[in-house]
Every structure is written in structure tokens, then in C-alpha cells.
N, C-alpha and C positions, 0 to 999 in steps of 0.2 A: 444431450442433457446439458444445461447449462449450469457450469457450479462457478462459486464468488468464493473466493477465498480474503480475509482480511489480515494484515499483520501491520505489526507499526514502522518496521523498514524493511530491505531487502540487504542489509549489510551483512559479514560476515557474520554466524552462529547457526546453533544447532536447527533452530525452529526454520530460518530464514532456507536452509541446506533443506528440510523436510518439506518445506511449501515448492521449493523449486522442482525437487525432486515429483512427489505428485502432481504438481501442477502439467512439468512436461509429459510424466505418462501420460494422466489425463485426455490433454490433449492430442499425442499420439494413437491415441483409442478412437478420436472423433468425436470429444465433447466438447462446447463451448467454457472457454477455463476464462475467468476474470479474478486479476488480483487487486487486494486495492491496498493501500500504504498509506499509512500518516505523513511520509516526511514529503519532501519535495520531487519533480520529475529531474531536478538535476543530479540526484545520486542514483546512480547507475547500480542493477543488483550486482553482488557479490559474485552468486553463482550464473549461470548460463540459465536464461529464461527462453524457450520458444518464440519466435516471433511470433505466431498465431495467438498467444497469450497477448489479451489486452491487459496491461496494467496501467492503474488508475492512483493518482499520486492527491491526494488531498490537500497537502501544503500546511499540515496544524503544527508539525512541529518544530517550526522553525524559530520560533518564541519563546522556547524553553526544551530542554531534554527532559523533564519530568512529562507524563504522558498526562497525566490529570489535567497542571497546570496549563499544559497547550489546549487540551479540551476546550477548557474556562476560557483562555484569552481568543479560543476563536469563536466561540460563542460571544461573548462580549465586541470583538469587530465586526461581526455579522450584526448584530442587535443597534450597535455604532452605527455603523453605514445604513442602515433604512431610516433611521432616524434623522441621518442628513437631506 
């Protein structure tokens, strides 16, 4: 089975401890686990992720710590950039 889990980082907390935590049973059972993240691929997670976990780094939050306002502004460079 292949499941996608989404969070906004993988830094220290409780959620980020709980996505880790299922994500490696997960795939220790023999399913396809994907994570995805708002922040960048250069923050490393907190907890110990499986290498068979593909995690997928978006890059929206680096414009802002408010999670809305990164939305917005990467909707607006995407919208920016085709326009060029």
C-alpha cells in the first residue's frame, strides 16, 4: 500500500515524533510510506526516519514561519515566474 503522509517540518515535537514513529512501522510492514514537508531538504529530521522513506521537502517555508503566509508567497512566485 502506498500511504503519503504530509507535515510542515520534521523538527523536534510531538506530531513530527508520531509521523516518524508510524511512518517507520509502516514501512517496516512493507508499504510504500512518503512524506512530504513544507520546509527545505536541508533540515534534517529530528527523529530517525527509515531510509526506504521517500521524503519530499517542498521548500514554501522559507519566506516566512507563519504557514498561511508561505502558502501566499509561494503561490505568488509560482504565478511570478510563468509570467516571466
Amino acid at each position: 500500500m502506498q500511504i503519503t503522509m504530509i507535515i510542515s517540518t520534521l523538527d523536534c515535537g510531538g506530531a513530527e515524533k508520531v509521523i516518524s514513529n508510524m511512518a517507520n512501522y509502516w514501512v517496516d510492514k512493507g508499504h510504500n510510506i512518503t512524506i512530504i514537508k513544507f520546509d527545505s531538504e536541508d533540515k534534517l529530521p529530528f527523529y530517525w526516519i527509515n531510509p526506504k522513506i521517500n521524503v519530499v521537502s517542498l521548500n514554501i517555508m522559507k519566506l516566512s514561519k507563519n504557514l498561511g503566509q508561505s502558502i501566499l508567497n509561494n503561490i505568488y512566485l509560482n504565478c511570478n515566474s510563468k509570467l516571466n
